[in-house]
C-alpha positions as CSV (number, residue, x, y, z in Angstrom):
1,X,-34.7,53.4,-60.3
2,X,-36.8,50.6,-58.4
3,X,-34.7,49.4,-55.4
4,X,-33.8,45.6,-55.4
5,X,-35.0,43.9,-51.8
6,X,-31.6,42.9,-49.7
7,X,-32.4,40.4,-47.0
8,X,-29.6,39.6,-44.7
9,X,-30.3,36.5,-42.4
10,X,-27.7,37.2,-39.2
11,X,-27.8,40.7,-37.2
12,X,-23.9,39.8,-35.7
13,X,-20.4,41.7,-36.2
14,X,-19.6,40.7,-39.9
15,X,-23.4,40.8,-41.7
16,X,-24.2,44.1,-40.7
17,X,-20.3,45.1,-41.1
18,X,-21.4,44.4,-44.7
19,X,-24.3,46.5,-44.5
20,X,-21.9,49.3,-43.9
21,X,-20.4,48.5,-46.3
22,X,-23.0,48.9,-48.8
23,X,-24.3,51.6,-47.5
24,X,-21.1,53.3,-48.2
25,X,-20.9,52.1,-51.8
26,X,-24.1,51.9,-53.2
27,X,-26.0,53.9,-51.0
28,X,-30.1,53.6,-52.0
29,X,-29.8,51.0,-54.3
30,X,-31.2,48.6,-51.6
31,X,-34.2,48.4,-49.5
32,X,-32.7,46.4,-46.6
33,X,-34.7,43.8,-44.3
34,X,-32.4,42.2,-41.4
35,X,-33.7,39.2,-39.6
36,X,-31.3,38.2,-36.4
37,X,-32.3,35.4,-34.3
38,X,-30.9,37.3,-30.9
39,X,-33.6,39.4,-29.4
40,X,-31.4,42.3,-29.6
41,X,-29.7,45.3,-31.7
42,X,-26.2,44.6,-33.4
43,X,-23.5,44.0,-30.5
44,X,-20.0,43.5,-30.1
45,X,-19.7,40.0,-28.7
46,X,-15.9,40.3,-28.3
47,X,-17.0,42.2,-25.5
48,X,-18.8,39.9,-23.8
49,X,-15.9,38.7,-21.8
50,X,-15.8,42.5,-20.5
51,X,-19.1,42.3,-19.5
52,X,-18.9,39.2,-18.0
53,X,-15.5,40.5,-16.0
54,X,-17.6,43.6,-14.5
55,X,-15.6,46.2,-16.4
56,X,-18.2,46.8,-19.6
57,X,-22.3,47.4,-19.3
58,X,-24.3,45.5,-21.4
59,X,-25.5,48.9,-23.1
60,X,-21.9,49.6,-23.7
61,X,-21.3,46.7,-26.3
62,X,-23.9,47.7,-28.9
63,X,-22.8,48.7,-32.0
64,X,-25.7,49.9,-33.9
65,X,-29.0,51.6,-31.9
66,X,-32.8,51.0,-32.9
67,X,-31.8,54.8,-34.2
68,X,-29.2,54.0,-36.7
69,X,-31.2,50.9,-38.2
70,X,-34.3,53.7,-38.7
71,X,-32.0,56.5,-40.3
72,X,-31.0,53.9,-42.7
73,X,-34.2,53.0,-43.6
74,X,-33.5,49.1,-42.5
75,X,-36.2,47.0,-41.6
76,X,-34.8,44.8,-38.7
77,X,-36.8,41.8,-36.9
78,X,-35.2,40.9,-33.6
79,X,-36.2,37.7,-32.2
80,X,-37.0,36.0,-35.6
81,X,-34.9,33.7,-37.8
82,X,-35.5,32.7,-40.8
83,X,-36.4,28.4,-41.1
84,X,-36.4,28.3,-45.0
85,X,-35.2,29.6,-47.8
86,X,-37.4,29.2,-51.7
87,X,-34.3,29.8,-53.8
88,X,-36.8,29.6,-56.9
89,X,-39.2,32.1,-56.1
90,X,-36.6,34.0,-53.8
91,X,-38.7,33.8,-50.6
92,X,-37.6,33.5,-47.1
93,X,-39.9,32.1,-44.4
94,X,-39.6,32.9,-40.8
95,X,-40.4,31.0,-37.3
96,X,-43.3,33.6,-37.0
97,X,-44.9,32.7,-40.3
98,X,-43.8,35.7,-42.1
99,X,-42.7,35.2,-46.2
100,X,-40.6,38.0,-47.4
101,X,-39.6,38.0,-50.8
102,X,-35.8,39.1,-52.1
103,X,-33.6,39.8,-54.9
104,X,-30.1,39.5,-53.4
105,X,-30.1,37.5,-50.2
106,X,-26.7,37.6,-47.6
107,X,-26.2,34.5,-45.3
108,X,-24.7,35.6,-42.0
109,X,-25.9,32.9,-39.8
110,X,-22.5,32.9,-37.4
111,X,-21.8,29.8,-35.4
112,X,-22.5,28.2,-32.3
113,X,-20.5,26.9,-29.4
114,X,-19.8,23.1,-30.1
115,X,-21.4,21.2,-26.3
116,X,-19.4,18.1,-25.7
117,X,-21.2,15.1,-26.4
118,X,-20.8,14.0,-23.5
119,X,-23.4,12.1,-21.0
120,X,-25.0,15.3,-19.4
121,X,-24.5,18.0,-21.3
122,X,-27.5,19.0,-21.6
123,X,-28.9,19.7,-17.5
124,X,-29.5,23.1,-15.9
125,X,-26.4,25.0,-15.6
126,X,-24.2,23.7,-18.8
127,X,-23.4,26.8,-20.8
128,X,-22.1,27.9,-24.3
129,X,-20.2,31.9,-24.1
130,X,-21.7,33.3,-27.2
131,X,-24.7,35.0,-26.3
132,X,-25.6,38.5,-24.1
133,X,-28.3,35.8,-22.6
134,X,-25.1,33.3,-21.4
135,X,-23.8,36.1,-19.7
136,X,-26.8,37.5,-17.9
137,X,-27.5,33.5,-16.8
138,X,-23.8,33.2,-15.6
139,X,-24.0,36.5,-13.6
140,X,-27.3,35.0,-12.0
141,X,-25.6,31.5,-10.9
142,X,-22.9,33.7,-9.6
143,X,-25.3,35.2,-7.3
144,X,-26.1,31.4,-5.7
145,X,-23.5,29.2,-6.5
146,X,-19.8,29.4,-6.2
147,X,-17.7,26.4,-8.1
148,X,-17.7,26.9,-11.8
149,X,-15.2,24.8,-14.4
150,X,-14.7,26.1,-17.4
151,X,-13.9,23.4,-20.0
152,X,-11.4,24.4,-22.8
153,X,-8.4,26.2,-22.4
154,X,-7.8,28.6,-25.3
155,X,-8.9,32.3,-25.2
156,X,-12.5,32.5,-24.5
157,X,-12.5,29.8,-21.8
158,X,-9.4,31.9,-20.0
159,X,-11.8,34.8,-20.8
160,X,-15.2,33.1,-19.4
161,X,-13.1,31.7,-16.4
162,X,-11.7,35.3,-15.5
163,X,-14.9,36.7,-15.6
164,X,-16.4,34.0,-13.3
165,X,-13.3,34.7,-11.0
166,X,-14.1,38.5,-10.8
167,X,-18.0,37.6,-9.9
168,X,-16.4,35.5,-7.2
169,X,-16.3,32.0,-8.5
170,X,-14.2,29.2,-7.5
171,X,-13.1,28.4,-11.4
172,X,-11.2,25.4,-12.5
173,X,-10.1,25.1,-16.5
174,X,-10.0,21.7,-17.6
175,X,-8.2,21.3,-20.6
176,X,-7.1,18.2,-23.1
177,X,-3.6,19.3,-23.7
178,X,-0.7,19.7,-21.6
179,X,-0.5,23.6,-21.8
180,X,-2.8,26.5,-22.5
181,X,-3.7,27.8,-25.8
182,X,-1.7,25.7,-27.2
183,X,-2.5,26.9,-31.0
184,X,-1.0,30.5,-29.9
185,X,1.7,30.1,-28.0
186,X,4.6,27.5,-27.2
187,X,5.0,25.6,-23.6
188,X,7.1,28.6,-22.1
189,X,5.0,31.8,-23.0
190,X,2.1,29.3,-22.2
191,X,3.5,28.6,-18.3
192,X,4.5,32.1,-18.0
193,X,0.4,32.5,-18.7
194,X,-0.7,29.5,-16.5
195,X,1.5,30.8,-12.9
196,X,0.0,34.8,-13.8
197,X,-3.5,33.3,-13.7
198,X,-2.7,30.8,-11.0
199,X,-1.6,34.4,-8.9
200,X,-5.3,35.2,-9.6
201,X,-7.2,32.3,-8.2
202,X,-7.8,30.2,-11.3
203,X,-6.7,26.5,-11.3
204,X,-6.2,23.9,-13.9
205,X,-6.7,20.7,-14.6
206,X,-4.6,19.4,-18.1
207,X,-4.6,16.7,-19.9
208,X,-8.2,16.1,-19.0
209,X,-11.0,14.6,-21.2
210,X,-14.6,14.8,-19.6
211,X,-16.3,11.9,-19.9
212,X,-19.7,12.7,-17.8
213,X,-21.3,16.0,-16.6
214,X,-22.8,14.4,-13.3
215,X,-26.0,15.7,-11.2
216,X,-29.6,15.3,-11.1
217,X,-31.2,18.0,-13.5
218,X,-28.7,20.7,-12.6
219,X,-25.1,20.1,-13.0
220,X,-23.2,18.9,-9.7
221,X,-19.8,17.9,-11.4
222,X,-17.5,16.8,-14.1
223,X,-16.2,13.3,-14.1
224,X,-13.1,12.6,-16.2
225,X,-12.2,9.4,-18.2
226,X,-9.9,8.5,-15.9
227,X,-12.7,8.4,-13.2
228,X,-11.3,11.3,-11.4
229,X,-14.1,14.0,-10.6
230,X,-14.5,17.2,-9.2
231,X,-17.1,19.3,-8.1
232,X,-19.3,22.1,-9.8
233,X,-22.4,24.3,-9.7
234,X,-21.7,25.6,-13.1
235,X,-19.9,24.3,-16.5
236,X,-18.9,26.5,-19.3
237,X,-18.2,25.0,-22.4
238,X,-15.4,26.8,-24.5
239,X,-14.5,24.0,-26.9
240,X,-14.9,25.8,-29.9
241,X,-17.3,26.8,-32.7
242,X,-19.1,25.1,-35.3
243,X,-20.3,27.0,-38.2
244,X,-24.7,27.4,-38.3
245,X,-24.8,25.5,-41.7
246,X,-28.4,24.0,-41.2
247,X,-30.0,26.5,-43.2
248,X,-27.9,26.6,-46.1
249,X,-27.7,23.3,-46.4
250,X,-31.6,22.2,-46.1
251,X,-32.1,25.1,-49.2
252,X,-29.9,23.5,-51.3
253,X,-26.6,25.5,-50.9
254,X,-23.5,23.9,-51.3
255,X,-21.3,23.0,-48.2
256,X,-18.6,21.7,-46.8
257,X,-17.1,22.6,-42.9
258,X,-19.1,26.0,-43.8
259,X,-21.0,27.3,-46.5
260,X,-18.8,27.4,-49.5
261,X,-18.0,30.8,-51.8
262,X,-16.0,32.2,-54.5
263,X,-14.0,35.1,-54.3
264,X,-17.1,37.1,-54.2
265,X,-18.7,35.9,-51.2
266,X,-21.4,33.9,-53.8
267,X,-22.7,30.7,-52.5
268,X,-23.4,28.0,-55.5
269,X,-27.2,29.8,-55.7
270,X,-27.7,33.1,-58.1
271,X,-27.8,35.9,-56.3
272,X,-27.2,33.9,-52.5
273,X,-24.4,35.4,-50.8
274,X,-22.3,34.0,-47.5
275,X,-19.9,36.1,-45.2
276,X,-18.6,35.8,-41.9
277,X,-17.8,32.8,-39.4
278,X,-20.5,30.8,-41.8
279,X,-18.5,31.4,-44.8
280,X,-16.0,28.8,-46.0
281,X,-13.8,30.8,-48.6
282,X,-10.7,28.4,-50.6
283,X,-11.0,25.7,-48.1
284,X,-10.6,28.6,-45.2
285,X,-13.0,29.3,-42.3
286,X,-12.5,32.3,-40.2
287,X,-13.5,32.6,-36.7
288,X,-11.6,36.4,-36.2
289,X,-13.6,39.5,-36.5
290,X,-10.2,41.2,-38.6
291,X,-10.2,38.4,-41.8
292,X,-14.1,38.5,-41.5
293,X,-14.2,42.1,-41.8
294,X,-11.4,42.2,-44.6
């Protein structure tokens, strides 16, 4: 039997989670090309935040090795993402001119961190936490600066700021509501939370809204729009994800917050298929690695 070509655009947790997947139940019905945009093998970017806090090696964290991708006879192109999509002749273009042709294609393109719009945002040392390359650059400011605010106060801006504590920042979270992680837990878990990371160093700033991220070309602080300020070498944005839609959308594929599927992950193009964080499944995005995985 002639194998059908599988593309998969998105080398993260849930696309090649999938692959697995496949791999279990219809092992070498597929020859398998994966295209990630990350210059690296599949890693687990829940672990970032361990990394980041001195207590994981960047080796550590990958889930798949060059190894495994050969044993399975998968083609994988780090480095490269995929700019367009020819749902009529089922051909993918890349960034570095390559055209590979498909006959099932899986859209895994993740999200990014949403950056404020705010006046600023974009000078030398303003960062997402997403990447193994946010992490490495953090670690490096560590090295010559030392006052870091951490903007957002859910989980992975706690995470990003306790990390930055343990390379031996000064870290201040600003955050717009009254209390921490506010979606997860109520005001007296959440204060029971704020006065064990106070113990630690960390120190908060709530019911904030930044307004300006001031400096020259590199970040020197975070004025508030109540014209308060404070000072800062370093600014981590945690505000959030937004699902990569850009792709999908420019080929035609239906959309909404995400890009939209049935109850088998098909995307309003034969033979087009969504999963993960850039899925939108009844109305539901999903930005946990257990309902992604499920």
């Amino acid at each position: 039997m002639t194998k059908q070509k599988l593309i998969l655009i998105g080398n993260g947790m849930a696309g090649m989670r999938c692959i697995e997947e496949i791999l279990i139940h219809s092992p070498g019905c597929f020859d398998i090309t994966v295209f990630g945009s990350e210059p690296h093998v599949n890693y687990n970017r829940i672990l970032l935040s361990t990394v980041l806090q001195g207590s994981t090696k960047l080796e550590d964290i990958n889930i798949h090795s060059l190894a495994w991708y050969k044993e399975n006879n998968i083609t994988l192109f780090k480095g490269e993402s995929v700019t367009h999509i020819d749902t009529k002749r089922k051909i993918i273009k890349t960034d570095k001119n390559r055209e590979t042709m498909y006959d099932k294609l899986i859209l895994a393109t993740g999200s990014s961190p949403y950056m404020l719009p705010v006046k600023g945002s974009d000078k030398e040392g303003v960062l997402g936490f997403r990447t193994i390359e946010d992490c490495q650059e953090m670690i490096k400011i560590s090295k010559q600066y030392k006052k870091a605010a951490v903007i957002g106060g859910g989980l992975l801006g706690l995470e990003a700021a306790k990390g930055l504590l343990n390379l031996g920042m000064d870290v201040q979270v600003i955050h717009h509501s009254s209390f921490l992680m506010e979606r997860q837990l109520d005001r007296a878990a959440s204060a029971m939370l704020r006065e064990e990371l106070e113990k630690q160093g960390m120190s908060f700033l709530l019911n904030k809204h930044t307004d300006e991220i001031i400096g020259e070309n590199r970040v020197e602080g975070v004025r508030f729009n109540d014209s308060s300020k404070i000072a800062a070498d370093l600014v981590v944005m945690a505000t959030g994800v937004r699902p990569n839609v850009n792709l999908a959308k420019k080929s035609g594929i239906e959309t909404n917050r995400a890009i939209i599927v049935n109850d088998y992950l098909e995307t309003s193009i034969p033979d087009i298929y969504a999963v993960g964080e850039c899925a939108e499944h009844r109305g539901m995005t999903y930005g946990l690695v257990a309902p992604l995985y499920e």
